[in-house]
C-alpha positions as CSV (number, residue, x, y, z in Angstrom):
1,X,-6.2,30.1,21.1
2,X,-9.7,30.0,21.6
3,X,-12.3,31.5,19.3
4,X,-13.4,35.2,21.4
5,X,-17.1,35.8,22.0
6,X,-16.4,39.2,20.6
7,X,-14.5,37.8,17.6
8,X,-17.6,35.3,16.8
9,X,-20.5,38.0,16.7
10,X,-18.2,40.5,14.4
11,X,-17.4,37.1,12.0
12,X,-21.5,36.5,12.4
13,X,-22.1,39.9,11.0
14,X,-20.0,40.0,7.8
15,X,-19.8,38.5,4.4
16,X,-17.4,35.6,3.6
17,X,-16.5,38.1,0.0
18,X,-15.0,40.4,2.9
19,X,-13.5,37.6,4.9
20,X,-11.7,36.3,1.7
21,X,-10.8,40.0,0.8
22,X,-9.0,40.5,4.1
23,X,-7.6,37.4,3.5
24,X,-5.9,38.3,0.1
25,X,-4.6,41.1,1.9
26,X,-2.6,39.0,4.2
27,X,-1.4,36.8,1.3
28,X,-3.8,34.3,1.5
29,X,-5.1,33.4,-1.7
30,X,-6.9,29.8,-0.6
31,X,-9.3,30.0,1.6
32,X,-13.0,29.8,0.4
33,X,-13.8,26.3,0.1
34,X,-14.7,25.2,-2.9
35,X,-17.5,23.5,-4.8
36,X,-19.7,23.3,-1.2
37,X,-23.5,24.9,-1.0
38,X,-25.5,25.8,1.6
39,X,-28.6,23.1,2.3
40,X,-30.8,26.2,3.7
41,X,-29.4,29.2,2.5
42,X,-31.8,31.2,5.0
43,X,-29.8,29.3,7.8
44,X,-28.2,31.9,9.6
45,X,-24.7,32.5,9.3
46,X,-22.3,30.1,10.6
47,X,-19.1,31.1,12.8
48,X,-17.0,28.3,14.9
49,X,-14.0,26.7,15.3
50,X,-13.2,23.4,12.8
51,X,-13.1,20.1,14.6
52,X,-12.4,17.7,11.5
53,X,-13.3,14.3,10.2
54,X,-11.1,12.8,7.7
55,X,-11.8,9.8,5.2
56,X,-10.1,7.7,2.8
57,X,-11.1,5.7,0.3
58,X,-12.9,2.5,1.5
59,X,-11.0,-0.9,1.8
60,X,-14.3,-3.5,1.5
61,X,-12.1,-6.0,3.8
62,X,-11.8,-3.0,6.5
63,X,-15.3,-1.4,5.9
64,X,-17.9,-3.9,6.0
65,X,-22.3,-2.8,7.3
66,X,-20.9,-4.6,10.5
67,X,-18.1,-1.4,11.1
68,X,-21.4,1.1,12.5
69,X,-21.5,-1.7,15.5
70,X,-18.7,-0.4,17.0
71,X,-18.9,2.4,19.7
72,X,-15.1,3.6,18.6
73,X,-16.3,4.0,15.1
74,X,-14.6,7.6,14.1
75,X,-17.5,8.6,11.9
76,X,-20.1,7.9,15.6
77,X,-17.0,8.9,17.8
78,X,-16.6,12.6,15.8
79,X,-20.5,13.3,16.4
80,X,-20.4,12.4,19.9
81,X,-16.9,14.5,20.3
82,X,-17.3,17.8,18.2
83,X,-17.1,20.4,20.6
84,X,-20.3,22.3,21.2
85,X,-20.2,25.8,19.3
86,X,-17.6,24.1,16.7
87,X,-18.0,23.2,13.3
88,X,-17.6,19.9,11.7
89,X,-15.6,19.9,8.7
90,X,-15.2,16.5,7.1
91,X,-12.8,15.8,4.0
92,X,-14.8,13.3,2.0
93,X,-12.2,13.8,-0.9
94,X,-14.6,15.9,-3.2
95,X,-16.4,12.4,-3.9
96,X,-20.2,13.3,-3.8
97,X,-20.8,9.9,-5.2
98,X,-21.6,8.2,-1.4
99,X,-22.9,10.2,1.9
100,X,-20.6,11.8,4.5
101,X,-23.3,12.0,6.5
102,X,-27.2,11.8,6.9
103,X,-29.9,13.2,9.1
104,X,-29.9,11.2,12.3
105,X,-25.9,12.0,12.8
106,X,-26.6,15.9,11.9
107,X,-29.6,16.4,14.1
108,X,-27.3,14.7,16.4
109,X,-24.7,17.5,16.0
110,X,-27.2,20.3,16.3
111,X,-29.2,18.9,19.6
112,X,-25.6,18.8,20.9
113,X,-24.8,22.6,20.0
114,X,-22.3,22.1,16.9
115,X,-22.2,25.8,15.4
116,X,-22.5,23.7,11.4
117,X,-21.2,21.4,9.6
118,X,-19.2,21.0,6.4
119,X,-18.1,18.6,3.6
120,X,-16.7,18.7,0.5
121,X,-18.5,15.7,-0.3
122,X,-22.0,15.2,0.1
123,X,-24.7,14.5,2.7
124,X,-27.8,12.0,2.3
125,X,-31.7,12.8,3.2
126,X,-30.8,16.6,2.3
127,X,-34.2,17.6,2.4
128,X,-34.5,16.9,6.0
129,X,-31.3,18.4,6.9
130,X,-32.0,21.2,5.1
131,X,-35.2,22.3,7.1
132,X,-32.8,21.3,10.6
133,X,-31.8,24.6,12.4
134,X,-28.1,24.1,12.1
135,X,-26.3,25.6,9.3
136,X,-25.1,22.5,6.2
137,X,-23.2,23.2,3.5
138,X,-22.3,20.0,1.1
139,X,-21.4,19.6,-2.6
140,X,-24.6,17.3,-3.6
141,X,-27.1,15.2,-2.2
142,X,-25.5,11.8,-2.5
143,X,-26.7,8.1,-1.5
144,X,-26.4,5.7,0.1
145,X,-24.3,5.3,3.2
146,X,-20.2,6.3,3.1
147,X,-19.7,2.6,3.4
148,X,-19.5,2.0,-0.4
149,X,-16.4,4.7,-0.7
150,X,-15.0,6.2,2.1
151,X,-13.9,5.0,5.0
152,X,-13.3,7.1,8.3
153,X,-10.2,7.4,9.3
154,X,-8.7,10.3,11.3
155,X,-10.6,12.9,14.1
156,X,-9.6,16.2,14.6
157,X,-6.1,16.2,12.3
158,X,-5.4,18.6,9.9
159,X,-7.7,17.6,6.7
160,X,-8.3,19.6,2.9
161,X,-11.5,20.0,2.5
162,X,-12.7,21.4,-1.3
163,X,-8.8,22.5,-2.0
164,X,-8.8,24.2,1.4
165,X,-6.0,23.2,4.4
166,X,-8.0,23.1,7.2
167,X,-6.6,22.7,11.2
168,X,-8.6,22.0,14.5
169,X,-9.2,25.4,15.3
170,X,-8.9,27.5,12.8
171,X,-12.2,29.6,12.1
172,X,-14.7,28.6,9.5
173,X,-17.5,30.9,8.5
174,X,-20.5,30.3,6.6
175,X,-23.2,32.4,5.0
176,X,-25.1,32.3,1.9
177,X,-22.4,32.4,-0.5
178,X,-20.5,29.4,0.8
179,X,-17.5,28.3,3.5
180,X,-14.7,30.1,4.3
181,X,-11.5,29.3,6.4
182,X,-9.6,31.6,8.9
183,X,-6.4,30.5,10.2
184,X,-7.0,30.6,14.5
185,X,-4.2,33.3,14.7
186,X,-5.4,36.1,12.3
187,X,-9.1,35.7,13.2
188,X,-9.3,38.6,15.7
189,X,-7.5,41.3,13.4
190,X,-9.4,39.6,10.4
191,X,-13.2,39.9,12.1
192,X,-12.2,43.5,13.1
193,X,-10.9,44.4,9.7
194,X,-14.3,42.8,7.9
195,X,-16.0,45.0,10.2
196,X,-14.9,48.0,9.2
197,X,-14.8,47.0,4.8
198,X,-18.6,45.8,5.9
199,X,-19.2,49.4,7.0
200,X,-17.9,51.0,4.3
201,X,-19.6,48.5,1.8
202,X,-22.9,49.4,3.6
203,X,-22.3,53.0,2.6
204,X,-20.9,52.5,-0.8
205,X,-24.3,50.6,-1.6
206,X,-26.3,53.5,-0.2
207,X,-24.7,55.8,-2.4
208,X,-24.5,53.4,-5.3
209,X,-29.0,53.5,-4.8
210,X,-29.0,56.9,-4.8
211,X,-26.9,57.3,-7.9
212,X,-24.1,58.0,-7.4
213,X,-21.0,57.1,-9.8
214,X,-18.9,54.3,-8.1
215,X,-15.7,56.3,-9.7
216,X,-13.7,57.8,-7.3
217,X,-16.2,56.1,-4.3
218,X,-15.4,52.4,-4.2
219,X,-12.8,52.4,-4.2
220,X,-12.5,55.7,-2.4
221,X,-9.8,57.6,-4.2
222,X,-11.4,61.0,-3.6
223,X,-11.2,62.8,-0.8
224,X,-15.0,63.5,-1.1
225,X,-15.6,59.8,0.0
226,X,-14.1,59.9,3.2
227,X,-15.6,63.0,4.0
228,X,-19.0,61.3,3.6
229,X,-18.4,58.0,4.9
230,X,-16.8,59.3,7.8
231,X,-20.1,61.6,8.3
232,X,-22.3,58.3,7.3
233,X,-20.5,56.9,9.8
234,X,-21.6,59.5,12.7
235,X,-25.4,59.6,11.5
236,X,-26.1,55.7,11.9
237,X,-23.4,54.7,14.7
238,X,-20.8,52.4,13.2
């Protein structure tokens, strides 16, 4: 099922706190990735669908300076084949210690339209990639190459990436606060339902500047609250 247009620019307008909150309500309790920050925080927000890189840890034998020579190389072959408007999660195994990454393969990603890129492990010359215009989110800035730990392995199979399953195509989003992961199927009623908390949120906080008492407003267990949200709602159009 392919990520909606419509479905993107809602997931592009609301938090990834809501998106987990929807989430809960659905029973899923796992989704935020964990232990990953954003390189550039003022980045944009970050909506695609995963295409995944998986590693394991390195064999020397298998994993020599000569393995980057080969054109089939997963690590090369996974730039060169994430899906423009997609986002690249790799599982790195939360080991920060060596790069997933650096910034030749991640401008490479953004000049070929990736929507972002994730690991739970960590990317080298962070500084650069952090002033790029694609959105990054790692654990730590790590060095050297992958070589001395990890190995790639696997492209585009179902990977865990900071605790979190994660499938070709389900729908990551990014913001400020970190990485979250939408399973493909629930991501239209899940953007639509964000939507609407994001709405109400907006007009909680309004209230909440003015003064108002958040008992009996958020949540809204007073009939007063709906009647204002639902005028809030008429004044400023959502």
């Amino acid at each position: 099922m392919a990520l909606k247009p419509e479905t993107r620019e809602k997931l592009k307008s609301v938090s990834t706190a809501t998106i987990c909150t929807a989430l809960y309500k659905r029973g899923f309790r796992n989704q935020f990735i964990q232990d990953v920050h954003p390189l550039n925080p003022e980045a944009g927000p970050m909506v695609g669908e995963a295409f995944t890189l998986r590693y394991m840890p390195a064999r020397e034998d298998l994993n020599p300076l000569t393995a980057f020579q080969d054109r089939g190389h997963p690590q090369r072959k996974a730039v060169e084949e994430c899906p423009p408007d997609a986002v690249f999660v790799i599982d790195s195994r939360k080991d920060a210690r060596a790069a997933s990454a650096g910034s030749i393969l991640v401008s490479r990603l953004m000049k070929r339209g990736v929507a972002g890129v994730v690991t739970d492990g960590g990317f080298r010359d962070a500084p650069e990639i952090a002033r790029l215009a694609i959105p990054a989110y790692h654990n730590r800035p790590s060095a050297p190459t992958n070589l001395t730990l990890h190995q790639a392995i696997d492209i585009n199979v179902p990977i865990g990436c900071g605790d979190v399953p994660v499938w070709p195509g389900d729908v990551v989003v990014g913001d400020g606060d970190g990485v979250v992961v939408i399973p493909a199927h629930l991501a239209d009623e899940i953007a639509a339902e964000a939507v609407e908390m994001t709405a109400f949120e907006d007009f909680v906080t309004e209230e909440v500047m003015k003064g108002r008492s958040i008992l009996g407003l958020y949540p809204a267990t007073e009939e007063q609250t709906r009647i204002d949200f639902a005028a809030w709602r008429k004044a400023n159009g959502r």
